[in-house]
Structures are given as structure tokens and as C-alpha cells.
C-alpha positions in Angstrom: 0.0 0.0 0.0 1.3 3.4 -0.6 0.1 6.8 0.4 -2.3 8.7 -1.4 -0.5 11.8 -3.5 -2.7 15.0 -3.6 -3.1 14.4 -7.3 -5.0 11.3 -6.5 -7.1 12.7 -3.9 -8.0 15.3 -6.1 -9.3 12.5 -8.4 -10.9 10.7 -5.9 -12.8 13.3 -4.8 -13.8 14.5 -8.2 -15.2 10.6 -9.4 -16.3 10.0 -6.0 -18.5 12.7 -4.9 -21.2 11.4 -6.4 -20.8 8.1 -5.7 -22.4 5.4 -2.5 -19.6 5.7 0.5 -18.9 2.0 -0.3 -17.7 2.8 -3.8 -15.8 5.9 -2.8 -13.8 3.3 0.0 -13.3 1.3 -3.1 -11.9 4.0 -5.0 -9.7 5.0 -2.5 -8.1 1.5 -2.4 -7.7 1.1 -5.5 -5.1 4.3 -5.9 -3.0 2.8 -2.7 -3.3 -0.6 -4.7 -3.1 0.0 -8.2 -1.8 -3.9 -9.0 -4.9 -5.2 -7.7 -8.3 -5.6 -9.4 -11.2 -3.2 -8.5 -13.5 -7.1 -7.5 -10.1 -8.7 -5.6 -10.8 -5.4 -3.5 -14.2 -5.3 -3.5 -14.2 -9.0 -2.6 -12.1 -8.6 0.7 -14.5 -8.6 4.0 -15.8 -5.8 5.5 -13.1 -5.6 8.2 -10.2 -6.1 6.4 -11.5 -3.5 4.1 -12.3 -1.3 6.9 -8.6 -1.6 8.3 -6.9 -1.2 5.0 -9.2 2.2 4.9 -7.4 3.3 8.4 -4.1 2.6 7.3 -4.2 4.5 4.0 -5.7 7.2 6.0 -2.8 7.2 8.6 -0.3 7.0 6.0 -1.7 9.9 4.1 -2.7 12.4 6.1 -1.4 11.1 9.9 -1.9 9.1 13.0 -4.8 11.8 14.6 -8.3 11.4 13.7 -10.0 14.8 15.0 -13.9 14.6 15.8 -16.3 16.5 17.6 -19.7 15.7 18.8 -23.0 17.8 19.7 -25.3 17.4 22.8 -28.5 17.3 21.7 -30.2 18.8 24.3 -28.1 22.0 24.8 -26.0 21.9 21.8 -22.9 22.2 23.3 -20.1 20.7 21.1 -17.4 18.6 22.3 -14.4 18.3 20.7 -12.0 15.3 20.9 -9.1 13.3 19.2 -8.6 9.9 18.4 -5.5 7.8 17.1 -6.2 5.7 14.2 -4.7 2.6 15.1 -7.4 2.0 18.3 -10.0 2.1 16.1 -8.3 -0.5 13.9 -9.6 -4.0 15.1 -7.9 -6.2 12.4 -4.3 -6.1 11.4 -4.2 -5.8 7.8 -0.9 -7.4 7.6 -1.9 -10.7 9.2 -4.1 -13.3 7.8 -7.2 -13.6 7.9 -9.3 -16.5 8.3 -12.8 -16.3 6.0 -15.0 -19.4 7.2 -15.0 -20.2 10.9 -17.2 -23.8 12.1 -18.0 -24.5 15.3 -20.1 -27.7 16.9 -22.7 -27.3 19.7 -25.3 -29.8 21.1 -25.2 -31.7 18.1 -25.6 -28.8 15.2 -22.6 -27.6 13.4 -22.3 -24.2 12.5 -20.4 -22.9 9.1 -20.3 -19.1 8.2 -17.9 -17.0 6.5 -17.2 -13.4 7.5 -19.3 -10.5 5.5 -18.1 -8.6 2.5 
């Protein structure tokens, strides 16, 4: 994976504006992969995805996610800061295992994880 230039977010931004937020995360990836193919990405589970989407972000633009949040009642906002890496729950650079079974008073139980 490599960082996004600005030339590419510029691009991103441009084809992606009008697109669902799934796509756009797709688009993304696909400029910090280009060797890979747009349904190999759009293949890879949700979480995987999702941590491969926090770790272009931290290698773009940095490490600090800032937020803020409103109270509803009063309106007051609250500002606050976040590191990327706790909010990633998967290490993208592990494997990662797709179907998981698992037996149980007699029933087996086969699923794969969502994409």
C-alpha cells in the first residue's frame, strides 16, 4: 500500500462525490493498490477492508483522527481526538481467516465473515 498523493485525492474526490460511500472506500483503495483488481478489493471482508481504509488514512494524512460531537439537548459541542490505530480491530498485515465452524449440542455451525 502506498500513500495517497494529492493528485490522486483530487481525483478521488472528483469521481467519488457522487458516488455510494462503499464505492468511494473502493476507489480509495484502488489508488493505494493499483496492481490489484477493483472485484479482488471489492471481494475482501468488511473488516479487512475497513482496516486497510485506516491505514491509507494514517499513511496519508497522519496518526490523529479529530472529531467533535453535539449534545443534543443544549448543543454544546465537544471536541476530541482519536489515534487511528485503536479504532483498527484487524491487522491488515496478518491473515485472515474467512469461514469459521463450530459444533454445539449436536448442530454444526459454518459461516464466513461479510463482505
Amino acid at each position: 500500500m502506498r500513500a495517497l498523493s494529492a493528485q490522486q485525492i483530487l481525483r478521488i474526490w472528483e469521481v467519488g462525490q457522487h458516488q455510494h460511500p462503499v464505492d468511494r472506500g473502493l476507489l480509495m483503495l484502488s489508488s493505494a493498490f493499483p496492481d490489484k483488481r477493483l472485484e479482488d478489493l471489492a471481494a475482501l471482508p468488511i473488516g479487512m477492508r475497513d482496516a486497510y481504509l485506516l491505514t491509507l488514512r494514517e499513511a496519508t494524512i497522519g496518526t490523529v483522527l479529530d472529531g467533535f460531537t453535539e449534545c443534543p439537548r443544549c448543543r454544546e459541542r465537544l471536541e476530541f481526538q482519536l489515534n487511528v490505530g485503536d479504532l483498527r480491530i484487524i491487522d491488515p498485515t496478518q491473515p485472515l481467516v474467512m469461514e469459521h465452524r463450530f459444533q454445539t449440542e449436536g448442530f454444526e455451525i459454518w459461516f464466513r465473515v461479510p463482505n
